[in-house]
C-alpha positions as CSV (number, residue, x, y, z in Angstrom):
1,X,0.0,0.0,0.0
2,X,1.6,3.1,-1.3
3,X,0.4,7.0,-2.2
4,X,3.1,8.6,-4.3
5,X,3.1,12.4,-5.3
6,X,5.1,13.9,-8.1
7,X,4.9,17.4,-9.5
8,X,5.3,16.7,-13.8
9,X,5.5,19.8,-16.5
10,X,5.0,18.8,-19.8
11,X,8.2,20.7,-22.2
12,X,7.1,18.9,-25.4
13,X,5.7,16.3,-26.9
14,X,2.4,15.4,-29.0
15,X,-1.3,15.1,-27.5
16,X,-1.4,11.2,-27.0
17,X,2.3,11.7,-25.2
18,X,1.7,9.6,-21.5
19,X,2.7,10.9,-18.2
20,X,1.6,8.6,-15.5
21,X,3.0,7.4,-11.7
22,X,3.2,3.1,-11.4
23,X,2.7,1.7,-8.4
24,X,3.3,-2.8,-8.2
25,X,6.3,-2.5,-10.4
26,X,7.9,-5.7,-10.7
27,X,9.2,-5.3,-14.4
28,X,8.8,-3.6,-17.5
29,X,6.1,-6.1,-18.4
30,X,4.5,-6.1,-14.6
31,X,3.1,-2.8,-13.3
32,X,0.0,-0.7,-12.4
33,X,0.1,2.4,-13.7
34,X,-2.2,5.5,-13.3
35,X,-1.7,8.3,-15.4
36,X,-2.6,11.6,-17.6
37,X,-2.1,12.3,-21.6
38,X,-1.3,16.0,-23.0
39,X,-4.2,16.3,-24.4
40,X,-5.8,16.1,-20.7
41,X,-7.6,12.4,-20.6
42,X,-7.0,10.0,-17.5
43,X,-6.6,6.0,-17.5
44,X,-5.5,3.4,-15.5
45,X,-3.9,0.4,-17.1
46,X,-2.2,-2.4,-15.8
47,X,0.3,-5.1,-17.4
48,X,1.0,-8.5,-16.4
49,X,3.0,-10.7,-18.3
50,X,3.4,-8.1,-20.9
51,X,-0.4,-8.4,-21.2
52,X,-2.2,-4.8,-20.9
53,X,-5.8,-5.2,-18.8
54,X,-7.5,-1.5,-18.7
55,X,-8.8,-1.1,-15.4
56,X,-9.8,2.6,-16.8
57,X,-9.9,3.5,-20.4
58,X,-8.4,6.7,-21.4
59,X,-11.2,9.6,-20.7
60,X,-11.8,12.9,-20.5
61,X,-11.3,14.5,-17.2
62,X,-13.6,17.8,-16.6
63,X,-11.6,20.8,-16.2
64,X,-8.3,19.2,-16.7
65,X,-5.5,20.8,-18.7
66,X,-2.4,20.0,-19.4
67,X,-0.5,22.8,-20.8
68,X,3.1,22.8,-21.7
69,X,5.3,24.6,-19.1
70,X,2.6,24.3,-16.8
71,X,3.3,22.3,-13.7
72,X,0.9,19.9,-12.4
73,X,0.0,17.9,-9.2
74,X,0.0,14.1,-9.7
75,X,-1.0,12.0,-6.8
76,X,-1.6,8.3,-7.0
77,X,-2.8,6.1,-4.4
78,X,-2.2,2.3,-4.2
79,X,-3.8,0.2,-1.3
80,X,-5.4,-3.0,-1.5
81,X,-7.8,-3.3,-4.1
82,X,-8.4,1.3,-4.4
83,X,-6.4,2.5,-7.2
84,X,-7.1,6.4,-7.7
85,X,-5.2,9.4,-9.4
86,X,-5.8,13.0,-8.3
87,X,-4.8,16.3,-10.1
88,X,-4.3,19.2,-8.4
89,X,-5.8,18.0,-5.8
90,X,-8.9,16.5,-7.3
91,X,-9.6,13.3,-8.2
92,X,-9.9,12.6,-11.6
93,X,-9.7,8.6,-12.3
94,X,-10.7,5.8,-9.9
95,X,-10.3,2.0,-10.3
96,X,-10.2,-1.5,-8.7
97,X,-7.1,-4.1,-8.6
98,X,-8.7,-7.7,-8.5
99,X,-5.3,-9.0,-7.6
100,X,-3.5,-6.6,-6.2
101,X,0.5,-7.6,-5.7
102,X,3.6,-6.0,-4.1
103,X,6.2,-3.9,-6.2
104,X,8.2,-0.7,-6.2
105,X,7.1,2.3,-7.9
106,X,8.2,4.5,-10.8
107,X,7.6,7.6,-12.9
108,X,7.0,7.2,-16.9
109,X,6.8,9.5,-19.7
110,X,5.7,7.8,-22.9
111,X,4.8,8.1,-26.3
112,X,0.7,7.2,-27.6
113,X,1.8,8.5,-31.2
114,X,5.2,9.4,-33.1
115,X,6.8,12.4,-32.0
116,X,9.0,13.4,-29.2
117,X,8.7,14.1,-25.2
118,X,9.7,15.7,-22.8
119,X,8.9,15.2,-19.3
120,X,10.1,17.3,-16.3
121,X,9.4,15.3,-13.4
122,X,10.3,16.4,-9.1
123,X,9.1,16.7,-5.6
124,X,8.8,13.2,-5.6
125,X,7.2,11.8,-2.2
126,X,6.2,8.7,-1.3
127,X,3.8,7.9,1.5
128,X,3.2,4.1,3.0
């Protein structure tokens, strides 16, 4: 059981570019991740086995904007079966883990189309 915190601000990078906090990492293909795309949608996904199972599809948050430059609040929380991310603050994205496992945690910038990004990450904290 976990809550991590991070502060992200996007530099560059295209719409579909992924910034997202992962919580049960036990490998590049074994993690839970929670996270936020540039062009402001929130999803939870996990992969197991190098198998992705979306425990939230990619939507649209209300009010949510991720503008480049702009520093943002990221909060995920981990514990037992409650996955949940929260913005600034408020929660935007909310799931359950059927199975959920022990792992470390990481931060992950990625790429949804072709392009490039950039990803400032800092004030990491991590709370058991």
């Amino acid at each position: 059981d976990v809550e991590i915190g991070a502060t992200a601000e996007l530099l560059s990078g295209p719409p579909m570019g992924e910034i997202a906090i992962l919580c049960r990492w036990r490998g590049l293909e074994d993690f839970t991740a929670l996270g936020v795309r540039g062009d402001g949608a929130v999803g939870i996904w996990q992969v197991q086995s190098g198998a992705t199972t979306w425990r939230m599809e990619w939507t649209e948050a209300r009010g949510l904007e991720v503008r480049r430059g702009e520093p943002f609040r990221m909060t995920v929380t981990c514990r037992g079966a409650e996955l949940g991310l929260a913005i600034n603050g408020v929660s935007a994205a909310q799931a359950t883990d059927p199975e959920p496992r022990a792992g470390d945690v990481a931060l992950m910038a990625g790429l949804g189309e072709p392009g490039e990004l950039v990803v400032l990450f800092d004030e990491l904290e991590i709370f058991p």
